[in-house]
DRENTORLO-645906 format. One record per atom (N, C-alpha, C): residue in one letter; z, y, x. Coordinates in steps of 0.2 Angstrom, whole numbers, plus 2048, in hexadecimal, padded with zeros to 3 digits. Layout:
BEGIN
aZYX;...
END
This chain:
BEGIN
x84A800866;x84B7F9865;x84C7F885D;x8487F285A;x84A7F0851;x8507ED851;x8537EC84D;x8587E984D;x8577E5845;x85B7DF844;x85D7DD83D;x8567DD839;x8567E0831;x8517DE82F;x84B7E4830;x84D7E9832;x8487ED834;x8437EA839;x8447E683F;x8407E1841;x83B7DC83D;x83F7DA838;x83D7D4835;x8367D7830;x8387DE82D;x8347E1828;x82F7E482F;x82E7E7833;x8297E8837;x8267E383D;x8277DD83C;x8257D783D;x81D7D5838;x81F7D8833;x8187D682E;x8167DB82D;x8167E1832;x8107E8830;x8097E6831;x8097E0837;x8027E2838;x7FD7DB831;x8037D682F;x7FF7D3829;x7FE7D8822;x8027DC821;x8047E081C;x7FB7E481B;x7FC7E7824;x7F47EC825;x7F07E9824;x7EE7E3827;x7E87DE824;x7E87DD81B;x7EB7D981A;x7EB7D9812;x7EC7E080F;x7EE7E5810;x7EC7E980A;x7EA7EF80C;x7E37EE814;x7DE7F0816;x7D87F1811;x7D97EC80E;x7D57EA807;x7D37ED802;x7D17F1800;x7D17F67FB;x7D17F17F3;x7CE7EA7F2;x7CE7E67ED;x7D77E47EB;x7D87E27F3;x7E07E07F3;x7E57E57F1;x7E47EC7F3;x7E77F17F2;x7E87F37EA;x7E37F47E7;x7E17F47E0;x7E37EE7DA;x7E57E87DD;x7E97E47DA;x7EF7E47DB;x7F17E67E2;x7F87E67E3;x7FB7EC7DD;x7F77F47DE;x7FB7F97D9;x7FA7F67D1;x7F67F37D0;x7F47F17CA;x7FC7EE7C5;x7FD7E87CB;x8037E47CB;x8087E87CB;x8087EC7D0;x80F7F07D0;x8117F47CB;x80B7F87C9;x80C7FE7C4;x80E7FA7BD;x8107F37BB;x8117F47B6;x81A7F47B7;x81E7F47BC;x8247F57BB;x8277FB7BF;x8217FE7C3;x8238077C5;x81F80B7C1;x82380E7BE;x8228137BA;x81D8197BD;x82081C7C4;x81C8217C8;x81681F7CB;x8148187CE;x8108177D1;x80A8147CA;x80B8127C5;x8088137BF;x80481A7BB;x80A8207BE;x8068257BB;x80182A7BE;x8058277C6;x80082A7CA;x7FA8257CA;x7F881F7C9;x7F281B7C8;x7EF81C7C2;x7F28207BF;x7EE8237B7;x7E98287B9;x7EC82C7BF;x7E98307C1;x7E18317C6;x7E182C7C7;x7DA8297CB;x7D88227C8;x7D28207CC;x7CC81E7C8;x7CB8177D0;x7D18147D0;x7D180C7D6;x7CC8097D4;x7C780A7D1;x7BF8077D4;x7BB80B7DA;x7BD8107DC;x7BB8147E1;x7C08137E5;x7C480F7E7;x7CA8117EE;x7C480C7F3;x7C68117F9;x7C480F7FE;x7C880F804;x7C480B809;x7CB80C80D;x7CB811813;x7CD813817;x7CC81881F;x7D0816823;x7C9812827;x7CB80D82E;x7D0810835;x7CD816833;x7CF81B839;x7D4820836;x7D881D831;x7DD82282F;x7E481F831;x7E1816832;x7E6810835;x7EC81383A;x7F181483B;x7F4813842;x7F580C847;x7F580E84C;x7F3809851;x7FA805850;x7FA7FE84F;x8017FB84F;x8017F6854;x7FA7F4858;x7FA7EE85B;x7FD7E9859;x8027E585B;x8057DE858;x80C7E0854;x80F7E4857;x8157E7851;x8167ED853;x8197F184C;x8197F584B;x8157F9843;x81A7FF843;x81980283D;x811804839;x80F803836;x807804833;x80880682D;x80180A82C;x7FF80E826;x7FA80A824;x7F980B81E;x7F380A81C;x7EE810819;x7E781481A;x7E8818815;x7E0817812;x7E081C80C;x7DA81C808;x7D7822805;x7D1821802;x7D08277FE;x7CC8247F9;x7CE8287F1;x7CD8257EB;x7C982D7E8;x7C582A7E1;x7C482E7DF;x7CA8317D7;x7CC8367D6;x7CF8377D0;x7CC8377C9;x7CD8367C5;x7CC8377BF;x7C683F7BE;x7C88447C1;x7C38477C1;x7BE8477C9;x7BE8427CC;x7B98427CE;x7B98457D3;x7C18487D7;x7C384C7DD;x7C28457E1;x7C48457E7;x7C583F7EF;x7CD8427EF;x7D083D7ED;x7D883C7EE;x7D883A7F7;x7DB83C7FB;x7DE836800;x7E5835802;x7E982E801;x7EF82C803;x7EE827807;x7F582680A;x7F882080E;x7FC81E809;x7FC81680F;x80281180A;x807811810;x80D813810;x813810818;x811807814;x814805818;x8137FD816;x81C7FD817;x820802816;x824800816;x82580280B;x82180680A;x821806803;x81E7FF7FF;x8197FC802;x8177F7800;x81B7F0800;x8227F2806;x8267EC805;x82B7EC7FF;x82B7F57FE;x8307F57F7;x82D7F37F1;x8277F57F1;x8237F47EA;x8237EC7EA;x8227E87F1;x8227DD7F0;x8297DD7ED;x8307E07F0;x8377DD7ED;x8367E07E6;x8347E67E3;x8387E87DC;x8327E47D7;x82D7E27DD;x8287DE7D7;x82E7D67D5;x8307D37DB;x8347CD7DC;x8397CF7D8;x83D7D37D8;x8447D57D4;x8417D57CC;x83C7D87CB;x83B7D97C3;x8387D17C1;x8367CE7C4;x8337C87C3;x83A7C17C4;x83E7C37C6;x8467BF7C5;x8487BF7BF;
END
């Protein structure tokens, strides 16, 4: 059972998965972020986000609520196939410290 805002923030996984299923949408959101994280900057230094792709079937099932990934494969800087996921709950941290830095 959710309780408090753990419900509230897994209320929007399945809008989070739609939007940044998107590999366009994905690639502007890190864009945006990495100028106030540091880590997520350097690891984007590291590959070549005009090659991110997405992996349909790397999705987990979330039906109407519940937790969801998103994942993808990009190419590196040298030209290896990186693959990660996004938790969409790291995607909620990266919207507030974007909202917090922009206060």
């Amino acid at each position: 059972m959710l309780m408090g805002n753990e419900k509230r923030n897994r209320d929007h996984d399945g809008f989070l998965k739609y939007v940044y299923s998107v590999p366009e949408n994905v690639h502007s959101f890190f864009n945006i972020a990495s100028k106030t994280n540091l880590s997520l900057a350097a690891m984007l230094s590291e590959v070549d986000l005009t090659t991110l792709e997405e992996i349909p079937e790397a999705y987990n099932e979330v039906q109407e609520r519940g937790e969801a990934d998103v994942a993808f494969k990009v190419k590196s800087n040298s030209g290896e196939e990186v693959f990660f996921d996004i938790p969409l709950s790291q995607v909620l941290e990266l919207q507030q410290e974007l909202q917090n830095a922009s206060l």
